[in-house]
N, C-alpha and C positions, 0 to 999 in steps of 0.2 A: 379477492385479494386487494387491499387498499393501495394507493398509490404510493404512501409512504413508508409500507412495508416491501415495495418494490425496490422505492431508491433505498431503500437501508440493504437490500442482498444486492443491490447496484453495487454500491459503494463499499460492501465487505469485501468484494472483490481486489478493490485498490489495497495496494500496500498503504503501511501507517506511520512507517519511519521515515525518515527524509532521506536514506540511502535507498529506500526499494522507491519511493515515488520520485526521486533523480531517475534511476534507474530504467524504473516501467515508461515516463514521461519520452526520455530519451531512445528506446526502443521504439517505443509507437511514432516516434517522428523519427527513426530513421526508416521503419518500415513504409511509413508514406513516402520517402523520400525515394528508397525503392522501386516501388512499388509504380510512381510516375517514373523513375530513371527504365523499370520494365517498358513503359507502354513507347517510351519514346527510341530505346533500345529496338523494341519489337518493330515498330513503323521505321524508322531508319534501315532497320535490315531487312524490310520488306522492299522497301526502293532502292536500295543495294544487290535484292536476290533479281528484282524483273531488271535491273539495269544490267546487269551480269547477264544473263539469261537472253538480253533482247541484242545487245553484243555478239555474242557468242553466235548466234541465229547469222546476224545480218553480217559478221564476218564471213562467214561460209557462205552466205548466199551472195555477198556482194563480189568474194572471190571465185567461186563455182561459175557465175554468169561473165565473168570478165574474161576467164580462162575458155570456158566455153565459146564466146564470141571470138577469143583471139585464133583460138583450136580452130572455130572452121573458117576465117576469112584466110588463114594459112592452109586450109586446105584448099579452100576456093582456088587461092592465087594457084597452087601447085596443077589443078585441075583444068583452070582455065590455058595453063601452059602445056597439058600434053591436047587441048584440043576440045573439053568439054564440052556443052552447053549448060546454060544457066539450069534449066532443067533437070538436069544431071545430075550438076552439084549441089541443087536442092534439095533433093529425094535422097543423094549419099550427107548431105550434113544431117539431116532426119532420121538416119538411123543410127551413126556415131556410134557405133557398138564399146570400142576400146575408152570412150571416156568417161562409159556408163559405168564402165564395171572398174574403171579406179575409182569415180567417185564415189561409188559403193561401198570399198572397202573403206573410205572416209567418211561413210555414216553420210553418205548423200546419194539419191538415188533420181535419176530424171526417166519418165515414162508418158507413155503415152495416154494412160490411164490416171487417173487421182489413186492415190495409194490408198488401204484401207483402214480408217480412221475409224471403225466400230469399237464402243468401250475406249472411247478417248476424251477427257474432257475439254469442254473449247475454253480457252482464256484470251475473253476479250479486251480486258488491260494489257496485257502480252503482244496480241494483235494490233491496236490502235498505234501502239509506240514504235512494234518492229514496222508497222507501214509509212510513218513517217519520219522512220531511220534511211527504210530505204528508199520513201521517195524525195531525201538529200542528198542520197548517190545515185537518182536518175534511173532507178531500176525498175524498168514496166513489168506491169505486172497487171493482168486480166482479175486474177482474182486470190487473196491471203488468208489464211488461218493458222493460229497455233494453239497447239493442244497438247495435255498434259496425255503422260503413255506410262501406266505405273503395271503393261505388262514384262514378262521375261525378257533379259534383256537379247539384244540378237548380238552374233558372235565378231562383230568390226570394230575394230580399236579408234579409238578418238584421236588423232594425232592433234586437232584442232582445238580441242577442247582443254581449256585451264588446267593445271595438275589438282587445283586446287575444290575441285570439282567430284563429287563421289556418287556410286552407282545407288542414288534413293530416286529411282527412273528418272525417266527422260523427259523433253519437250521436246517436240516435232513442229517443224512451221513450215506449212504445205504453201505452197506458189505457183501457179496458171502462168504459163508466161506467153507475152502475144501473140508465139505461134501455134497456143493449144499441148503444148507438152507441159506435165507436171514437176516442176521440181520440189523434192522433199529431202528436210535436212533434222539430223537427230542432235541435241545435245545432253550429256548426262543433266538431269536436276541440282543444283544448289542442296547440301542437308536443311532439313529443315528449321524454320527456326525454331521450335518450340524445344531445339537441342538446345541453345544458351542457356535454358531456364536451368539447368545442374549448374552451370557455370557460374549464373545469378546467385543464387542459393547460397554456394559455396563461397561467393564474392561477401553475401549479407552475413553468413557467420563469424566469417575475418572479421569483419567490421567491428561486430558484435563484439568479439572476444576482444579487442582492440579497444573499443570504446568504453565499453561497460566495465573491462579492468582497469582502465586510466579514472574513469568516473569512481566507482567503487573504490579506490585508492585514495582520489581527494578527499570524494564524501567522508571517509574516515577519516581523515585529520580533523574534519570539520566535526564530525557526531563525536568522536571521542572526548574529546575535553565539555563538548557540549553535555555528556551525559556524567561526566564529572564533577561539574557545573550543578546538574539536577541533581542529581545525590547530594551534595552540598548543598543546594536547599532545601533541599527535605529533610534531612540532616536539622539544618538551624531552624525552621518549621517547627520541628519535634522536640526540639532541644535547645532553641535559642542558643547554642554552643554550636564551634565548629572548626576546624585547623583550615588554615587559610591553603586555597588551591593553586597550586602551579600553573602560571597563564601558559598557555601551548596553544598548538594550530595556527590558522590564518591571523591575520591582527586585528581583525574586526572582533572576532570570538577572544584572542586574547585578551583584550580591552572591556571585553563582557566582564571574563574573569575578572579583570582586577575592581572592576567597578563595582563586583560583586561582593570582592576580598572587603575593599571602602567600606562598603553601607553594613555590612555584616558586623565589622569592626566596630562603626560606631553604633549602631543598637548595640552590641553587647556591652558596649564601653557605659551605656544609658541604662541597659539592664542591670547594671552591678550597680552602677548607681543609685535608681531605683530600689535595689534589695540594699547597699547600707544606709540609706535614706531608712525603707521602711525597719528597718532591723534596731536604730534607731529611734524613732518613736515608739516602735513597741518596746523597748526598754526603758524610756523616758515616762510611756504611759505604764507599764505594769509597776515601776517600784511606787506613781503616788498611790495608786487604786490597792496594793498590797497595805500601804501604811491606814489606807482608808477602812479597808476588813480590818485590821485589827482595833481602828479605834470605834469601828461601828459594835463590836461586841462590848463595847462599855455602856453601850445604851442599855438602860433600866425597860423600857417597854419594848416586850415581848415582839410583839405585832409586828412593832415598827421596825426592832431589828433585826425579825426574819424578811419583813420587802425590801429593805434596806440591802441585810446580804444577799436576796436574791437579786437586786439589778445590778449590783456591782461583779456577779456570775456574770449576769448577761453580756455586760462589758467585759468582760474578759475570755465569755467563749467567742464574740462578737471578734473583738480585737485576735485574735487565736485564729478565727476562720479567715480575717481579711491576712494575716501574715503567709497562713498555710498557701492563699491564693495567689499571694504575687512568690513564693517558694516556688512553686510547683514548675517542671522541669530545668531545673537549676541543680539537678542533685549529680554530686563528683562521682560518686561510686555510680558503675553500671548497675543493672538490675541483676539479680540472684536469682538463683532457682527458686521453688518455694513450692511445697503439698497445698494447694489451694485451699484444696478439702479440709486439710486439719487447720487452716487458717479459718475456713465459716464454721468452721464444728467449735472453733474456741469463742468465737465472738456469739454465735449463739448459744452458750454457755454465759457468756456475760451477760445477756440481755435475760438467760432466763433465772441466773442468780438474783436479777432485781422483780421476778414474777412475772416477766414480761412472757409473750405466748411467742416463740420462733422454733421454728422447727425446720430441721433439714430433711430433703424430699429427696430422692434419685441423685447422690451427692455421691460420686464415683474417686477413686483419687485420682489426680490431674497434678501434672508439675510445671508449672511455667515459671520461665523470669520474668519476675516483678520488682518494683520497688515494695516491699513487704509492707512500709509506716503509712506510705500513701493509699494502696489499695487496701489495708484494714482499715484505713480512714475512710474511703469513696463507701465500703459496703456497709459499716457503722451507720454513716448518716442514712443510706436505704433502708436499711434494716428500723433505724429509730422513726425515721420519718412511716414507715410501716407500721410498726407500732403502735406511733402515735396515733394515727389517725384512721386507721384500718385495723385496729384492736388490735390483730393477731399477724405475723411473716411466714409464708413458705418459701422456702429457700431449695432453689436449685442448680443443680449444674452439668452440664456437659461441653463435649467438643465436636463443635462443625467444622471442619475442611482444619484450617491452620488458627480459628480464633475459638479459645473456649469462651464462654457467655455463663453468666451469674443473673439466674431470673429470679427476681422478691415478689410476690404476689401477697395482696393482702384483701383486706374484704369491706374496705373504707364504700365513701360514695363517689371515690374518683373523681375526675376534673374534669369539667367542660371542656367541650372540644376547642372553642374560642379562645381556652385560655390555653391551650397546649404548647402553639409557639412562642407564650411570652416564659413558662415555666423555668425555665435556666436561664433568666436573667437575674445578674446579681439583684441582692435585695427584693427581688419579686416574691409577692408573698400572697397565700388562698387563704387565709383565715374564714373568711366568711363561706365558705363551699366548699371546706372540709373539717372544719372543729373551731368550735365556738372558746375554746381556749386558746389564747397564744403561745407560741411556742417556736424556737430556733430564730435563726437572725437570717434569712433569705436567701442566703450563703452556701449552706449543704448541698443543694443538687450542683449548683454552679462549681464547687467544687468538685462533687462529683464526677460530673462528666468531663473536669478542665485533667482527673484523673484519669480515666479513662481515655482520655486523646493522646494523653503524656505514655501511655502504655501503647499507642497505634491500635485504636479504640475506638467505643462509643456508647453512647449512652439513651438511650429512647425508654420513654414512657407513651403507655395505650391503656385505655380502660379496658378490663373486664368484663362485657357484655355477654349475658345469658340469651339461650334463643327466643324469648320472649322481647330482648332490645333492651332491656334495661341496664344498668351500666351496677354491676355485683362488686367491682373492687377495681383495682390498679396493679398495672404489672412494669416494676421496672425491669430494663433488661441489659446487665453491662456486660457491652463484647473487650475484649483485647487479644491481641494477640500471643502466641503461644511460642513463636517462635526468633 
């Protein structure tokens, strides 16, 4: 797969209009924007859950050991008053029966034992911060661990613990304390965070639908006259005509328009000009040339006053073809339906009233709007130019998708490749490399094809070529549209 058929399915991907590439552009940067507000969302509440977590621990633990200590120095004193020994009161504050089993019910437990932490996971970020939590409150401590406990929960209600706090298991942060007895304390877990990401979610479609309706909504004031705009030149394109457009939208676009309405206005103002300019000389020049055919038929020698008549044709089909050219897409009346087919069936009827060889091949009936004068003009000169110089025309026709196509095929020697692109310039002319006779003013194809464009068209010429490579004839091929 070449690389530049990669970026073209690359790039079919993107949108083509300037509301879906506003759109898709502005999506993709709020998703990154997202997508960073995720990670820094997620890290935030991750120092949010252990700072909660490590709270929640070191209140219980820093209140358990306070109460603890106050519990037995009031029982010391009380002991030492009916008569104890220190002894005494050692070995009864070491069993402390009654303070074991409230702190219990408080999800706290002190024993003599290390509790049993199998199937617990250790968190030692948990650990490092509750130890030097609590050793800012002065709390000894032989030896620390906290660990995550995601078995069933046991039956002691938290009084201690946040409301805000839900049963997706617990942390346990076990403690040695100086005198060898274990303290361990439960608190429910924080939910997790990877719950916000529904919240997320639901945050980025708001947006979306927020965003992308506000954008979508401008973009449209802005496409719409824009595309008004294009139609109206395509329009005066096609037609050098056109009604001048309503400025609308923002004022940069409306100021497009009007500069648009300006320039439009004055080419056409140049165009009309132009045609009674030329409309004009061709009037000027046909009535001397007319006075001139009649006095050439006074000439006595034969010879002289058939070359005579004949260049004074030529000036007049010459003058005829330059008028038809600066005509063409200037015409008031739209185009008309028209049986295509019984338009090439009559023209090849005329060429072969003069013996000429045309014939129609696969000629179906088709009905398109056309300008009828101009496109019996365009296929005329194909068909003569056929003729001429490729003895014989097969004339065909069909419809592909929405343009039918008029193909002339004839059996000339066709045209060098080199000279293909200069073919439909005006006055361009093959005499020498295709008929050693003169003939037409340079003007037919170029008319041609100036009809065919006029029609939302085209006009292409290719040789002929047999499989041997030789070049057997010339095919022109004029598309327009049908619709």
């Amino acid at each position: 797969m070449s690389e530049a058929s990669a970026e073209q399915r690359r790039f079919r991907l993107w949108p083509r209009s300037l509301i879906g590439q506003v759109c898709a552009a502005v999506a993709i940067a709020l998703l990154a924007a997202q997508l960073f507000n995720a990670v820094l969302l997620y890290r935030g509440q991750q120092v949010q859950r252990d700072v909660q977590l490590v709270n929640a621990l070191g209140v219980r633990i820093v209140t358990t050991t306070e109460r603890l200590n106050e519990a037995r120095e009031r029982r010391a004193v009380r002991m030492r008053r009916r008569g104890f020994t220190e002894e005494e009161i050692a070995d009864e504050n070491e069993q402390f029966p009654r303070f074991r089993r409230r702190a219990f019910r408080r999800g706290i437990t002190l024993e003599d034992n290390p509790p049993d932490i199998a199937e617990m996971e250790l968190q030692p970020t948990l650990t490092k911060r509750l130890s030097d939590l609590l050793d800012g409150y002065e709390i000894a401590h032989a030896k620390l661990a906290v660990y995550y406990d995601d078995r069933p929960r046991l039956p002691p209600a938290d009084a201690i613990a946040p409301p805000m706090l839900s049963d997706t298991g617990r942390v346990m942060a076990v403690l040695q304390r100086p005198d060898g007895q274990w303290l361990a304390t439960r608190v429910p877990a924080p939910p997790s965070i990877w719950r916000i990401t529904g919240w997320l979610i639901v945050q980025t479609l708001l947006l979306y639908i927020v965003l992308l309706a506000t954008i979508i909504f401008v973009a449209r004031r802005i496409t719409r006259p824009l595309a008004q705009l294009t139609e109206g030149v395509r329009d005066f394109g096609d037609t050098q005509r056109h009604e001048p457009i309503a400025p609308s939208g923002p004022d940069d676009v409306a100021g497009l328009t009007e500069a648009f309405n300006r320039m439009s206005s004055r080419i056409g103002a140049m165009l009309d000009e132009k045609d009674v300019m030329l409309g004009a000389i061709g009037h000027d020049l046909k009535t001397p040339l007319a006075a001139l055919r009649v006095r050439v038929e006074s000439v006595q020698d034969e010879k002289l006053r058939t070359r005579m008549v004949a260049s004074i044709d030529d000036l007049n089909r010459s003058l005829e073809d330059m008028l038809a050219l600066a005509r063409i897409g200037h015409d008031v009346q739209p185009p008309q339906p028209v049986n295509i087919a019984a338009l090439l069936d009559t023209i090849a009827d005329e060429f072969s009233d003069l013996g000429k060889d045309v014939e129609l091949v696969n000629v179906s009936r088709l009905v398109a709007p056309v300008h009828i004068t101009w496109m019996r003009r365009a296929v005329r000169n194909l068909v003569s130019n056929a003729v001429r110089y490729g003895e014989r025309a097969r004339v065909y026709l069909h419809l592909e998708g929405k343009e039918a196509i008029i193909r002339i095929d004839d059996d000339g020697p066709g045209i060098p490749e080199e000279e293909l692109p200069h073919i439909f310039n005006a006055f361009y002319r093959l005499e020498k490399s295709r008929n050693t006779v003169t003939g037409g003013t340079g003007l037919g194809l170029t008319l041609a094809r100036a009809i065919a464009e006029q029609h939302k068209g085209a006009l292409t010429l290719n040789n002929r070529i047999d499989q041997s490579g030789v070049i057997i004839g010339l095919s022109a091929e004029l598309r327009f549209s049908v619709s």
